[in-house]
PALOTI-423563 format. One record per residue (C-alpha): residue in one letter; x, y, z. Coordinates in steps of 0.5 Angstrom, whole numbers, plus 500, padded with zeros to 3 digits. Example, Ala and Ser with C-alpha at 12.3 -4.5 7.8 and 13.67 -1.06 7.14 Angstrom:
<recs>
A525491516 S527498514 
</recs>
This chain:
<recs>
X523541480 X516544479 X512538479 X516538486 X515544489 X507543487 X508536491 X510540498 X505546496 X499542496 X500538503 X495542508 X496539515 X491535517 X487534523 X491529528 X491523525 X491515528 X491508525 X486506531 X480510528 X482504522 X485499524 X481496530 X476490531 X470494528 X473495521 X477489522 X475481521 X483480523 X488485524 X495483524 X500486527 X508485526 X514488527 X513493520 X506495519 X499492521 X494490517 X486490517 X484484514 X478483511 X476475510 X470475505 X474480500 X480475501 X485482503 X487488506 X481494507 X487499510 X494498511 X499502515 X507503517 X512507518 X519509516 X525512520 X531515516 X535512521 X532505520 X532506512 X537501508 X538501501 X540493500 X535492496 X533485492 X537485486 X533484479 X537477479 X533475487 X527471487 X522474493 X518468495 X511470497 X508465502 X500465505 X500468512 X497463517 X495468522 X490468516 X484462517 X486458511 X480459508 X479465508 X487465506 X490468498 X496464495 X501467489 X497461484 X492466485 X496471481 X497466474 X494469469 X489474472 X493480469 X495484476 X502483480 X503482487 X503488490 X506489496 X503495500 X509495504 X515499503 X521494502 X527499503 X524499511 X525491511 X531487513 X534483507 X532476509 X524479511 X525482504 X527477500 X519472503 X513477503 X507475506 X501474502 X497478508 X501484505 X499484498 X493486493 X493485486 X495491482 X494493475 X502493473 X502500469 X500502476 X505499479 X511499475 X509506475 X507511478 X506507485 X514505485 X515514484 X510514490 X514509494 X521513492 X518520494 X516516501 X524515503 X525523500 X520525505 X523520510 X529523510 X527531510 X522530516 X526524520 X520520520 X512518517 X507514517 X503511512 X496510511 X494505505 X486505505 X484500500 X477500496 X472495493 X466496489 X460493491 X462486487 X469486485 X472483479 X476477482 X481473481 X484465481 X481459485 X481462491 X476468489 X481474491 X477481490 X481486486 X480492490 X477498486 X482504488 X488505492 X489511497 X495513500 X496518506 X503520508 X503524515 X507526521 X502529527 X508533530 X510536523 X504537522 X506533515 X499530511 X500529503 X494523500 X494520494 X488516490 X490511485 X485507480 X486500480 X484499472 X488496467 X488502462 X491507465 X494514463 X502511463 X503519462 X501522468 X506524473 X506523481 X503530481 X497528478 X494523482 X495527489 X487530492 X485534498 X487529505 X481534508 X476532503 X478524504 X479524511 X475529514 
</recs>
């Protein structure tokens, strides 16, 4: 309980915050629109560099993909083919697919078939982890506030490790910001992308100051 209640302690309101100071045609090679989120597309790193969407309590489902259901992952033709990443690129690098979209905002047939626009290569402690916790506490915050946007801000060192035939760059560090402007609502999270984590850190420990990110 107390791990919780520091989580609700350390969320300082933030200044008005909008998806349009990241996701435009400055920042962006490609943005992509969908009913579900937006993405701003980056073609030399071959991925997303912010990724936003939002959750509603009365649109959340809970039919999620059982253990025994295979999720289909399809290159995104919105993306110019070569500038495109592909599940093969995937085989043996030592990351998963990591979708940045909550799943439980999805219908069960668009759960079922991600776009690959969707995913960044994820460090697989990092995703079968502390970021699955994260997501959980996104629906808590869902349900507690009515509703919340979710800011994804990926990050790239300078030459990035990368992976498979179609050089997909591994992204360096993962932000995640939770806000609600009206309920003045604003929680950040930083996450390293490495392959030696500390599996023994809590959600808490990965928190940081919205105000020193965003500011």
């Amino acid at each position: 309980m107390r791990k919780i209640y520091l989580l609700w302690l350390l969320a300082a309101p933030l200044y008005a915050l909008d998806t349009k100071d990241y996701i435009n045609p400055t920042n962006c090679n490609l943005i992509i629109k969908q009913q579900n989120y937006q993405a701003c597309y980056n073609y030399k790193l071959k991925g997303n560099i912010y990724f936003a969407y939002q959750l509603e309590a009365k649109k959340l489902t809970t039919n999620q993909p059982s253990a025994s259901t295979k999720i289909s992952y399809y290159p995104d033709l919105a993306i110019p083919v070569e500038f495109r990443s592909y599940p093969e690129d995937y085989t043996n690098s030592h990351y998963d697919f990591a979708t940045m979209l909550n799943l439980t905002n999805l219908h069960t047939k668009l759960k079922n078939n991600i776009s690959m626009a969707t995913v960044i290569p994820f460090e697989s402690q990092l995703q079968q982890g502390v970021w699955t916790a994260l997501e959980s506490h996104e629906l808590s915050l869902t349900k507690r506030y009515g509703r919340i946007n979710v800011l994804n801000i990926i990050t790239y060192d300078d030459s990035p490790l990368r992976i498979g035939n179609h050089q997909i760059a591994v992204p360096s560090n993962i932000i995640k910001v939770i806000y609600n402007n009206q309920k003045r609502l604003s929680q950040c999270f930083s996450f390293h992308n490495e392959l030696m984590i500390n599996t023994s850190k809590n959600l808490i420990d990965y928190q940081v100051s919205c105000s020193m990110l965003l500011n």
